[in-house]
Each structure stands twice: as C-alpha cells, then as structure tokens.
PDB file of N, CA, C and O in Angstrom, chain B, residues numbered from 101:
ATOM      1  N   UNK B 101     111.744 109.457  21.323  1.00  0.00           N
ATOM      2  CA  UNK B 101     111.501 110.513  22.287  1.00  0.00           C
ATOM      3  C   UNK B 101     110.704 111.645  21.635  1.00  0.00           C
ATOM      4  O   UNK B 101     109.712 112.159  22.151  1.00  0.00           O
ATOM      5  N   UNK B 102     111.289 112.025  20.321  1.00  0.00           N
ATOM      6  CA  UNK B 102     110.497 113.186  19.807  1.00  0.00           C
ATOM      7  C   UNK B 102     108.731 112.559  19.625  1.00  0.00           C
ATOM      8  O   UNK B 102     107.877 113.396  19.916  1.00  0.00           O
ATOM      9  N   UNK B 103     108.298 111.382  19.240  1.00  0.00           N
ATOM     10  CA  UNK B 103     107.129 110.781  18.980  1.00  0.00           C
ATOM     11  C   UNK B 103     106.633 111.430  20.934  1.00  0.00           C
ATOM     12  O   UNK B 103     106.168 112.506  21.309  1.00  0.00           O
ATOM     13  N   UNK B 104     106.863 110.696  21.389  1.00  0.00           N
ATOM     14  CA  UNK B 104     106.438 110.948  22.763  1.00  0.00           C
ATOM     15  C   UNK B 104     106.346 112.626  23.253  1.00  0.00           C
ATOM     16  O   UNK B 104     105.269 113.151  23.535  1.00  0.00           O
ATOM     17  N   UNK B 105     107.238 113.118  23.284  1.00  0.00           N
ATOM     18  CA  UNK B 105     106.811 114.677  23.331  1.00  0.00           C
ATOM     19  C   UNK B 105     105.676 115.170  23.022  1.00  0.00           C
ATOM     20  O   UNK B 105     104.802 115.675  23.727  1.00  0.00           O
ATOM     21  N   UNK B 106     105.815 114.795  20.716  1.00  0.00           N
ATOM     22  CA  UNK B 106     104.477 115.052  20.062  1.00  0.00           C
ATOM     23  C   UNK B 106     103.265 114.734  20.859  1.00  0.00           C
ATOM     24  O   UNK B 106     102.461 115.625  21.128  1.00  0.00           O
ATOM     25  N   UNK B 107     103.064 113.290  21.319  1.00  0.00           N
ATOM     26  CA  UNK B 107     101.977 112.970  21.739  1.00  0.00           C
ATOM     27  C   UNK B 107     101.146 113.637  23.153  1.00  0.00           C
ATOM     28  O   UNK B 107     100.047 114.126  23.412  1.00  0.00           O
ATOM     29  N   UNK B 108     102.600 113.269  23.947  1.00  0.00           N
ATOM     30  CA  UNK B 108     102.390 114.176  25.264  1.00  0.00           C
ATOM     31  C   UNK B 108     101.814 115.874  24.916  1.00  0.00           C
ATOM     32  O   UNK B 108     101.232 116.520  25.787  1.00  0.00           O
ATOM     33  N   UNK B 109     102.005 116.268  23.939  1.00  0.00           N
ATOM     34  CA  UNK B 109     101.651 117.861  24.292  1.00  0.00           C
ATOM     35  C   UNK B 109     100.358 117.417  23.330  1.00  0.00           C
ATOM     36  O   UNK B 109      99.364 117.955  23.817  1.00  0.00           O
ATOM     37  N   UNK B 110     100.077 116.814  22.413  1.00  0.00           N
ATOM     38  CA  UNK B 110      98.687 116.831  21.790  1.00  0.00           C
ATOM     39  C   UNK B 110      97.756 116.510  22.431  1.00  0.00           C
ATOM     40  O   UNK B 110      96.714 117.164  22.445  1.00  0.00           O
ATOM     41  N   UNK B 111      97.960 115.309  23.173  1.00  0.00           N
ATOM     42  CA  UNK B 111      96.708 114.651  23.850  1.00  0.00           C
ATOM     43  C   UNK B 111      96.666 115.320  25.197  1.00  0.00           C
ATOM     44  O   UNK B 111      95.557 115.351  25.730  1.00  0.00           O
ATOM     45  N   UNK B 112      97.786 115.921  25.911  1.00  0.00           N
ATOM     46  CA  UNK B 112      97.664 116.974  27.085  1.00  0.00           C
ATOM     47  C   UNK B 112      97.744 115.295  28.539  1.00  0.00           C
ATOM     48  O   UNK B 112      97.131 114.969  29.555  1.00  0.00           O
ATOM     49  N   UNK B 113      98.927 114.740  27.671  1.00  0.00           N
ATOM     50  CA  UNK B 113      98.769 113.320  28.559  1.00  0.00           C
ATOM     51  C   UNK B 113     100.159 113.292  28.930  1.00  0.00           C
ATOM     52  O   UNK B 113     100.928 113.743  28.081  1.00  0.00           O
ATOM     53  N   UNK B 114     100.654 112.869  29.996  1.00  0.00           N
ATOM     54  CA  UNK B 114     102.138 111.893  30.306  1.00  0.00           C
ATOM     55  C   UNK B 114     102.472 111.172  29.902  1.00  0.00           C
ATOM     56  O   UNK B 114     101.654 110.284  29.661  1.00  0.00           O
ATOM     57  N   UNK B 115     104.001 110.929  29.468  1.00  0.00           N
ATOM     58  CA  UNK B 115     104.070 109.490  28.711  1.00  0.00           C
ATOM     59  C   UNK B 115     105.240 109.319  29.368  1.00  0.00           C
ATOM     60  O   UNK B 115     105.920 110.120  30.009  1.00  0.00           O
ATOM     61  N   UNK B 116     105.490 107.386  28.960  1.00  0.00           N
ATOM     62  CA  UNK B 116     106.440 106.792  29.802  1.00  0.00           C
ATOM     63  C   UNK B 116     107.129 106.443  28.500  1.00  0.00           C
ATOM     64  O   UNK B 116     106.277 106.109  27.677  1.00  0.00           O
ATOM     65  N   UNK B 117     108.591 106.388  27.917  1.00  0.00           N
ATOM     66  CA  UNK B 117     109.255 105.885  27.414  1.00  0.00           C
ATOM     67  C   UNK B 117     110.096 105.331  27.660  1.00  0.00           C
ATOM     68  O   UNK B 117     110.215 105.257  28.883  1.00  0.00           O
ATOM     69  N   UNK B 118     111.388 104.475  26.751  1.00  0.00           N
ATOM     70  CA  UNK B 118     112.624 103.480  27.548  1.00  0.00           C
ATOM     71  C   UNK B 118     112.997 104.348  27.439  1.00  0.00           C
ATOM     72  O   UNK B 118     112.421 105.220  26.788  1.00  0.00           O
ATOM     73  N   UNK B 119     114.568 104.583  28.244  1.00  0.00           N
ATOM     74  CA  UNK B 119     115.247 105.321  28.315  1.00  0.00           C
ATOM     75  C   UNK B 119     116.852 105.025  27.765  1.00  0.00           C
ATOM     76  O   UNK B 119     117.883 105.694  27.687  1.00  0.00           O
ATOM     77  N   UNK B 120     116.365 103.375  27.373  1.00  0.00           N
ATOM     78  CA  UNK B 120     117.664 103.356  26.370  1.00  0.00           C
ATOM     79  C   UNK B 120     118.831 102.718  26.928  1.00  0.00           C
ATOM     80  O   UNK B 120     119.821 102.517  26.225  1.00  0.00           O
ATOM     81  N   UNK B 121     118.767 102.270  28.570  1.00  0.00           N
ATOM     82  CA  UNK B 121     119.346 101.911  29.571  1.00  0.00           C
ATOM     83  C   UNK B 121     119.501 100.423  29.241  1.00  0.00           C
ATOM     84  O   UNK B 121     119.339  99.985  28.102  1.00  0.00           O
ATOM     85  N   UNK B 122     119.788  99.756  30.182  1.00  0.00           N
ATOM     86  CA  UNK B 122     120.269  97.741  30.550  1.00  0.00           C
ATOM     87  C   UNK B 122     119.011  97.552  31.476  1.00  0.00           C
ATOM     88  O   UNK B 122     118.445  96.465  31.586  1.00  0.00           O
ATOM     89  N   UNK B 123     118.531  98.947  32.279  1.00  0.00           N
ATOM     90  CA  UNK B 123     117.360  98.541  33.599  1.00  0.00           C
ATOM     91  C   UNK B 123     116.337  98.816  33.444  1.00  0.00           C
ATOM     92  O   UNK B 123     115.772  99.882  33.687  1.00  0.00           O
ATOM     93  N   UNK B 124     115.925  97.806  32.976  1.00  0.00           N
ATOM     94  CA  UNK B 124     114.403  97.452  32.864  1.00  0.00           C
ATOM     95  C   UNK B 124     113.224  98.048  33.774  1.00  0.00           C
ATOM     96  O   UNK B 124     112.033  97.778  33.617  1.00  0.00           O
ATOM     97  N   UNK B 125     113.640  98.725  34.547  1.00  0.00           N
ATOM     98  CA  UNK B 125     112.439  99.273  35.699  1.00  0.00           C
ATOM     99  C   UNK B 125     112.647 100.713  35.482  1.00  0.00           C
ATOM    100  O   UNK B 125     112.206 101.458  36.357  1.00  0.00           O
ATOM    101  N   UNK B 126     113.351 101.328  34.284  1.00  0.00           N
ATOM    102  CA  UNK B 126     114.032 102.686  34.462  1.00  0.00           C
ATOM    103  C   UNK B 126     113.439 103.339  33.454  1.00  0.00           C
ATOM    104  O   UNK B 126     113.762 102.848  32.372  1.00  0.00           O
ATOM    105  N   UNK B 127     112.632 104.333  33.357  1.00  0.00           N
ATOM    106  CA  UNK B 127     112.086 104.976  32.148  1.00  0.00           C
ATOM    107  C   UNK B 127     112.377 106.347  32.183  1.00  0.00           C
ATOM    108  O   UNK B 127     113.178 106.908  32.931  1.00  0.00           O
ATOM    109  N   UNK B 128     111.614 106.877  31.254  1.00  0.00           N
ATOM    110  CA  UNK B 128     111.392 108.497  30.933  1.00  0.00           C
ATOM    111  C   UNK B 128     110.421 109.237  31.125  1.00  0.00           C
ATOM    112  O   UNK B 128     109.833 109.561  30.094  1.00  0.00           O
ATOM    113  N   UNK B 129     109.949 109.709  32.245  1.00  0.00           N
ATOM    114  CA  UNK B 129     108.529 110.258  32.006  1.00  0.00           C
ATOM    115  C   UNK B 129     108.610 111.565  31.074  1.00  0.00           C
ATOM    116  O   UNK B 129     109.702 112.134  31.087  1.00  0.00           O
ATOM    117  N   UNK B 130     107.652 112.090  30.307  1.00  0.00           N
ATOM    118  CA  UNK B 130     107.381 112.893  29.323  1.00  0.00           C
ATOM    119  C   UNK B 130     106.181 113.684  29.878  1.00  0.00           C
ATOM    120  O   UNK B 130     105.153 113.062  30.144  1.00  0.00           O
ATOM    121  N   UNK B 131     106.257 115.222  30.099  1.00  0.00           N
ATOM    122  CA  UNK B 131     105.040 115.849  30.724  1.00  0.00           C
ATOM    123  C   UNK B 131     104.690 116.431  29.426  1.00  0.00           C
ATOM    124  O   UNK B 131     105.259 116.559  28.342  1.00  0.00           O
ATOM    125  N   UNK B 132     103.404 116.778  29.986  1.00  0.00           N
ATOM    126  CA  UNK B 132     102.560 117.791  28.959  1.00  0.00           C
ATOM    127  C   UNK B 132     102.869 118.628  28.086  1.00  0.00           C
ATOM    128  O   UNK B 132     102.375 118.938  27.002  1.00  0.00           O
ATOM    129  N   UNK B 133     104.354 119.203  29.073  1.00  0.00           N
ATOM    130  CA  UNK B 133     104.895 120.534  28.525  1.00  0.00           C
ATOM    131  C   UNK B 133     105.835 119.939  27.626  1.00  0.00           C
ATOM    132  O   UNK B 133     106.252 120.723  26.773  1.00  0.00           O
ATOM    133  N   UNK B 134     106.325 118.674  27.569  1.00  0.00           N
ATOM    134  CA  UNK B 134     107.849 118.424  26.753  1.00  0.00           C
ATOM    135  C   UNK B 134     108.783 117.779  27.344  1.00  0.00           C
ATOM    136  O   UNK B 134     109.494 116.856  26.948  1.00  0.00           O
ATOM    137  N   UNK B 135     108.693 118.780  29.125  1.00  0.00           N
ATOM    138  CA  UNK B 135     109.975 118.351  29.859  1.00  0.00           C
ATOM    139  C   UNK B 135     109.943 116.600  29.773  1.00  0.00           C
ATOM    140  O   UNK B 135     109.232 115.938  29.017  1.00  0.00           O
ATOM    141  N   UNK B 136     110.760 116.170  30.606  1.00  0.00           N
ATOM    142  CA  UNK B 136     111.340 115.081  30.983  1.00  0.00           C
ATOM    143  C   UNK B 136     112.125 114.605  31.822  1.00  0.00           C
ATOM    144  O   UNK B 136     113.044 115.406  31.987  1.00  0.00           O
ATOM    145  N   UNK B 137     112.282 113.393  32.661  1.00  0.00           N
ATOM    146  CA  UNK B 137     112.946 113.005  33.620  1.00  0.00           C
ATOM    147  C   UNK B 137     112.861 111.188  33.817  1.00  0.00           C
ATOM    148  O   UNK B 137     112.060 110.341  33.420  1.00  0.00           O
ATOM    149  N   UNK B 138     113.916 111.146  34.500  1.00  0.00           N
ATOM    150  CA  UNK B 138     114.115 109.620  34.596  1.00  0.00           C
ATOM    151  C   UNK B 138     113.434 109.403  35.713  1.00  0.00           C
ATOM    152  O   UNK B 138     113.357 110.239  36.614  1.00  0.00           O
ATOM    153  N   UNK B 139     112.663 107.795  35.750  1.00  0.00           N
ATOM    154  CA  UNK B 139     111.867 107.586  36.882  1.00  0.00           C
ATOM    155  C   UNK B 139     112.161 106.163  36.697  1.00  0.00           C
ATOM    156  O   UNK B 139     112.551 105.487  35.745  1.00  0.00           O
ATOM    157  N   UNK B 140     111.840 105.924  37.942  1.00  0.00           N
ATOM    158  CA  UNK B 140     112.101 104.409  38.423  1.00  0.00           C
ATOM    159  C   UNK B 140     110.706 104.084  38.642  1.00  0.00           C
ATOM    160  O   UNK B 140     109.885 104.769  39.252  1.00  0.00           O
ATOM    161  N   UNK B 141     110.471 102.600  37.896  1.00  0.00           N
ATOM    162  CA  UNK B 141     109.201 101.811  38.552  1.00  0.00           C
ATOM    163  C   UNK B 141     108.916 101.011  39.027  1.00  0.00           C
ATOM    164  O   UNK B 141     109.989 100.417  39.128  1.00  0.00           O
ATOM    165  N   UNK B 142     107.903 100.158  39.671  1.00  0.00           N
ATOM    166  CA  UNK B 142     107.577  99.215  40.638  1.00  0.00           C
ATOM    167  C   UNK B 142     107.838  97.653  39.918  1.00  0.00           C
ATOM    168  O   UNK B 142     106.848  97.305  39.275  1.00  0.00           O
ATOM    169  N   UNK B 143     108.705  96.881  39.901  1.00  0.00           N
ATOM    170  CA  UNK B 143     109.524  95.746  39.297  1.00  0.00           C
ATOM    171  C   UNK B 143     108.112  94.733  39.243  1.00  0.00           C
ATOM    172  O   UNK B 143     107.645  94.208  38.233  1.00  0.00           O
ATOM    173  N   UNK B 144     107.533  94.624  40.817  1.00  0.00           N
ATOM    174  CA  UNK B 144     106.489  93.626  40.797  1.00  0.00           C
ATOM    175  C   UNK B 144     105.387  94.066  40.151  1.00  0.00           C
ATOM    176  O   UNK B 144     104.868  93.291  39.347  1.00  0.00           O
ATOM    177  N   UNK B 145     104.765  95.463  40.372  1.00  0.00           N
ATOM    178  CA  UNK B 145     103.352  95.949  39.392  1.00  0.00           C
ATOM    179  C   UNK B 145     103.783  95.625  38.014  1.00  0.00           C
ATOM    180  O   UNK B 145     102.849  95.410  37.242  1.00  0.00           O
ATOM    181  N   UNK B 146     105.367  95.512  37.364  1.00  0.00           N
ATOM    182  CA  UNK B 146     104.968  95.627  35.978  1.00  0.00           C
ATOM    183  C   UNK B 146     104.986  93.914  35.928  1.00  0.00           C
ATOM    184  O   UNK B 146     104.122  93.577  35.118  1.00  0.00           O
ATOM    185  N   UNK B 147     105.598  92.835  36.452  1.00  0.00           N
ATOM    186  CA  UNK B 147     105.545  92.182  36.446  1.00  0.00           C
ATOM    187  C   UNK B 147     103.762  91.530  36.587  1.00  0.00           C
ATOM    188  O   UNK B 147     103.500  90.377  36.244  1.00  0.00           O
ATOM    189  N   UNK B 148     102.954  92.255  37.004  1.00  0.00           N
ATOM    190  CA  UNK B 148     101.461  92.045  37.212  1.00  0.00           C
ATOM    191  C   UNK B 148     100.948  92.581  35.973  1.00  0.00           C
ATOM    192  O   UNK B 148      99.812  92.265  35.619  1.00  0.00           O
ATOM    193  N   UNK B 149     101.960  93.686  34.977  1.00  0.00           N
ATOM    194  CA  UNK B 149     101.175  93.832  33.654  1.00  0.00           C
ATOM    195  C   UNK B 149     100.899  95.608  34.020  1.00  0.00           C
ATOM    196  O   UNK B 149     100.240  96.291  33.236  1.00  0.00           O
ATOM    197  N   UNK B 150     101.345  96.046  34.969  1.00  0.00           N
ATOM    198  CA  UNK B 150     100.877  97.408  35.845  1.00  0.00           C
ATOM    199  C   UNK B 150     102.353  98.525  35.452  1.00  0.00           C
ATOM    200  O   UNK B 150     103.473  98.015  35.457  1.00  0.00           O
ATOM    201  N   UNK B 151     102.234  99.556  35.233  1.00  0.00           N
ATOM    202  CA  UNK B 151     103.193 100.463  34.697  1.00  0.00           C
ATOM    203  C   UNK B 151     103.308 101.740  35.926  1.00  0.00           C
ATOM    204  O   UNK B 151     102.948 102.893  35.688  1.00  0.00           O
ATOM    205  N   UNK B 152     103.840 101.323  37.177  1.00  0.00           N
ATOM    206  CA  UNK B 152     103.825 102.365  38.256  1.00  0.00           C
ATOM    207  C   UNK B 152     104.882 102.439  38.655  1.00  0.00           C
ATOM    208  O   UNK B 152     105.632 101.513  38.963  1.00  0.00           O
ATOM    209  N   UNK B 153     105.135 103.970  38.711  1.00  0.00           N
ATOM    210  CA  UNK B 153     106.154 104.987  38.840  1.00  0.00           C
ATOM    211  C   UNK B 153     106.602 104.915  40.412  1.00  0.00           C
ATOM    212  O   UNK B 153     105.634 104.953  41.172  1.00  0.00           O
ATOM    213  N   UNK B 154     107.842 104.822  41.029  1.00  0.00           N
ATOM    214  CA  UNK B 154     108.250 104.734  42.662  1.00  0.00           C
ATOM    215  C   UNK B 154     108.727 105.499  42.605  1.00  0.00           C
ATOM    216  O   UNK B 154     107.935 106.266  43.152  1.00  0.00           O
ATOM    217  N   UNK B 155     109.786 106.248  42.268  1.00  0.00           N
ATOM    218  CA  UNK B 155     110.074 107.590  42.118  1.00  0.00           C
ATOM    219  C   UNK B 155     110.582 107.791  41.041  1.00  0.00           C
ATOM    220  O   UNK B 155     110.453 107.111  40.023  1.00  0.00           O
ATOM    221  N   UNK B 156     111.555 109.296  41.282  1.00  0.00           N
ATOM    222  CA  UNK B 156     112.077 109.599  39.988  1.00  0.00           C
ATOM    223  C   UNK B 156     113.448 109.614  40.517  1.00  0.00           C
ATOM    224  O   UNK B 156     113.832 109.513  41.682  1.00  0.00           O
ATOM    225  N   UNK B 157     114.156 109.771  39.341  1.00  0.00           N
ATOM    226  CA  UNK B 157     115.676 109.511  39.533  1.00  0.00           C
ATOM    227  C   UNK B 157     116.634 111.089  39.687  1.00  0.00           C
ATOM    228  O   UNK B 157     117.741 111.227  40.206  1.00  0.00           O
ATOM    229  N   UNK B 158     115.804 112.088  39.077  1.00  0.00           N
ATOM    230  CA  UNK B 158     116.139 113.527  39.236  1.00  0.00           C
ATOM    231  C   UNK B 158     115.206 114.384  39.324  1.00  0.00           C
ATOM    232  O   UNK B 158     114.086 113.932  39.086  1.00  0.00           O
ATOM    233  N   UNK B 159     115.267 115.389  39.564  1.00  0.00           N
ATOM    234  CA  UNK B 159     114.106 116.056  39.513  1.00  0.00           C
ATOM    235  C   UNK B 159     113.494 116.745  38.154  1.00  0.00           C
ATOM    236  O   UNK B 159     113.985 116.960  37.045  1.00  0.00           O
ATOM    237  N   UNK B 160     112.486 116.941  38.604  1.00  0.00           N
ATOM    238  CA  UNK B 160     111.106 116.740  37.073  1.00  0.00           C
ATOM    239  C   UNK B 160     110.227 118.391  37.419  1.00  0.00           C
ATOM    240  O   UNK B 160     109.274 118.571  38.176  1.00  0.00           O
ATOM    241  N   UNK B 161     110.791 119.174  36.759  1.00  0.00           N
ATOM    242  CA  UNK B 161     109.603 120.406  36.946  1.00  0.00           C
ATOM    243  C   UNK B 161     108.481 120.066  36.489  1.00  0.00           C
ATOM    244  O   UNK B 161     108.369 119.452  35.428  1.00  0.00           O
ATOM    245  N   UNK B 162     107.237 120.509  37.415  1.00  0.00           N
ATOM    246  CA  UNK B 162     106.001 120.415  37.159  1.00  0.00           C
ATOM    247  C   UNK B 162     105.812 119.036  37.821  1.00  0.00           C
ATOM    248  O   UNK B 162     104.700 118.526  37.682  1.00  0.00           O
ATOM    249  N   UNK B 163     106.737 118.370  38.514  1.00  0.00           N
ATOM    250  CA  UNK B 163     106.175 116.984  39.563  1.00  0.00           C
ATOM    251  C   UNK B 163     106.306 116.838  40.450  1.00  0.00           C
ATOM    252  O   UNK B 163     106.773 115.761  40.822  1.00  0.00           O
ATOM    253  N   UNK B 164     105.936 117.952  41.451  1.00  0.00           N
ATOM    254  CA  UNK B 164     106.480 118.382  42.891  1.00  0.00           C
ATOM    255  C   UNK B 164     105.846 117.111  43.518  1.00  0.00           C
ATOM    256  O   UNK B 164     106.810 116.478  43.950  1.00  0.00           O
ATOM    257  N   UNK B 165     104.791 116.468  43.766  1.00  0.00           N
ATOM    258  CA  UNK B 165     104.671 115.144  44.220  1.00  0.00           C
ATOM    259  C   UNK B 165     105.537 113.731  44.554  1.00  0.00           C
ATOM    260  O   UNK B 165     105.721 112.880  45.424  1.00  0.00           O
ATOM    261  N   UNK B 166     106.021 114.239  42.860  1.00  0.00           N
ATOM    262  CA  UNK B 166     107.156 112.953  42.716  1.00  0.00           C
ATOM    263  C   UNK B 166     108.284 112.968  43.859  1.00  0.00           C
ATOM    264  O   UNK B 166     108.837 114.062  43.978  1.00  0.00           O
ATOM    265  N   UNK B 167     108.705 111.998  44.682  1.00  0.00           N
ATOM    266  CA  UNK B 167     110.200 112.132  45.607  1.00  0.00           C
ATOM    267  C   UNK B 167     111.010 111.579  44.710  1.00  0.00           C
ATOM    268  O   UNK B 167     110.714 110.597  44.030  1.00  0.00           O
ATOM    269  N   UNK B 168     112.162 112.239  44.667  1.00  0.00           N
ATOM    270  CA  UNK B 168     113.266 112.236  44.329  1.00  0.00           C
ATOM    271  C   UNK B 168     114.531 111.252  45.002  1.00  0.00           C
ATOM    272  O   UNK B 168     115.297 111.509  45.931  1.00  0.00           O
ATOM    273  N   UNK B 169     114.435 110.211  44.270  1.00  0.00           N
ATOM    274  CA  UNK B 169     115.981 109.328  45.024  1.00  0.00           C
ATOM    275  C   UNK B 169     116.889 109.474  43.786  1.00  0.00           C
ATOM    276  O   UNK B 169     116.378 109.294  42.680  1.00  0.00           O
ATOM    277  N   UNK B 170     118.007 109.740  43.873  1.00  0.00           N
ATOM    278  CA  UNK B 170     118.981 109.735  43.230  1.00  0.00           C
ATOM    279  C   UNK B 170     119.887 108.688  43.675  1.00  0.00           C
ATOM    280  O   UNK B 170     120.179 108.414  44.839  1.00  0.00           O
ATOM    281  N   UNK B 171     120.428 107.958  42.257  1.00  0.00           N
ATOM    282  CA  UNK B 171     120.838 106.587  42.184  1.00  0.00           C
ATOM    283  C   UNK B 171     122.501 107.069  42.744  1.00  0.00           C
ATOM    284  O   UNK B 171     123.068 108.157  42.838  1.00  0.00           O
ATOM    285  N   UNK B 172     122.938 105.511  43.067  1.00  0.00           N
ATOM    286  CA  UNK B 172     123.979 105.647  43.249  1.00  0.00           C
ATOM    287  C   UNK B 172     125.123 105.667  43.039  1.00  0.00           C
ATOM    288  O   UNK B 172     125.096 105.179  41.909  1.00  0.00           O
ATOM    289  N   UNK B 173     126.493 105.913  43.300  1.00  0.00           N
ATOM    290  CA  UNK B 173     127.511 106.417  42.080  1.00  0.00           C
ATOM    291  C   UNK B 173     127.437 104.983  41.459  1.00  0.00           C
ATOM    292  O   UNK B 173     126.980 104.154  42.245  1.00  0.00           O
ATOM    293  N   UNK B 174     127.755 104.543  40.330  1.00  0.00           N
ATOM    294  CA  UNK B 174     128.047 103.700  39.477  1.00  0.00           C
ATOM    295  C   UNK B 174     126.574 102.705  39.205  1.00  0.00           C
ATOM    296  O   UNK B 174     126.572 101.480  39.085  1.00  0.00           O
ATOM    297  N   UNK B 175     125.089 103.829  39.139  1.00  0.00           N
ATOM    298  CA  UNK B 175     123.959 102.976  38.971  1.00  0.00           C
ATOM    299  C   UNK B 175     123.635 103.422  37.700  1.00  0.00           C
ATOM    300  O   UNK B 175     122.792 102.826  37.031  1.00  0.00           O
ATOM    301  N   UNK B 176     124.394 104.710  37.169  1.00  0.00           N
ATOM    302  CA  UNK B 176     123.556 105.233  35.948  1.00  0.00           C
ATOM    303  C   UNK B 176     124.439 104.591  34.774  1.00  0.00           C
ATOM    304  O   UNK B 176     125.642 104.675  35.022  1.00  0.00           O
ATOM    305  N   UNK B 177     124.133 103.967  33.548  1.00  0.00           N
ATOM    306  CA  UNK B 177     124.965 103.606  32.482  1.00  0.00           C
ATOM    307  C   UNK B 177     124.992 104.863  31.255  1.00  0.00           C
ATOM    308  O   UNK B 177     125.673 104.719  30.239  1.00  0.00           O
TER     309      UNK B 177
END
C-alpha cells in the first residue's frame, strides 16, 4: 500500500491495489492525494484482461462520480 500511495502522488495517477481480501473482484483504489477506498470491479472485463471499476464499496473523497453500494452484512472479511 505504502508503494502505491508513493506512486500515486508521484506520477499524479490512480492506482488499483489487492486489498488483501478472499474476493477477487475487490480492490483499493489509491488517489492522487493518498486517500483510499474499496471498490468493486467488473468480474467479466477482468476476465477479458480489462481492470474496470463498478463501484465503490464506501465512500472515496475526491470521487464524487463513483456510486457508492455498500456490501452486505456478512460480505466484508
């Protein structure tokens, strides 16, 4: 996570990391600034080799775009 931060604020880019979870479709997005948030992604795009974000799992300052679904009781490990 700290590698990803670094990178995210040097290159002025987003990054996706694992989040360390069992669910494979479940990451970390990493903004520009540092922050961070859990996001859920598209099972079939990555299965095509494609890394796309369906939503996020909480909310993410600075990603007012992003919709917000929050998982359900007994989805988070």
């Amino acid at each position: 996570m700290e590698l990803a931060v670094t990178l995210a604020r040097a290159f002025r880019v987003r990054a996706v990391v694992d989040d360390g979870s069992l669910h494979p479709d479940r990451w970390r997005l990493v903004r520009t600034d540092g922050s961070s948030g859990l996001v859920l992604t598209d099972e079939d795009a990555a299965a095509d080799g494609s890394l796309r974000i369906v939503h996020a799992l909480e909310p993410i300052g600075g990603e007012p775009d992003l919709t917000v679904v929050r998982p359900s009781d007994g989805a988070d490990d």
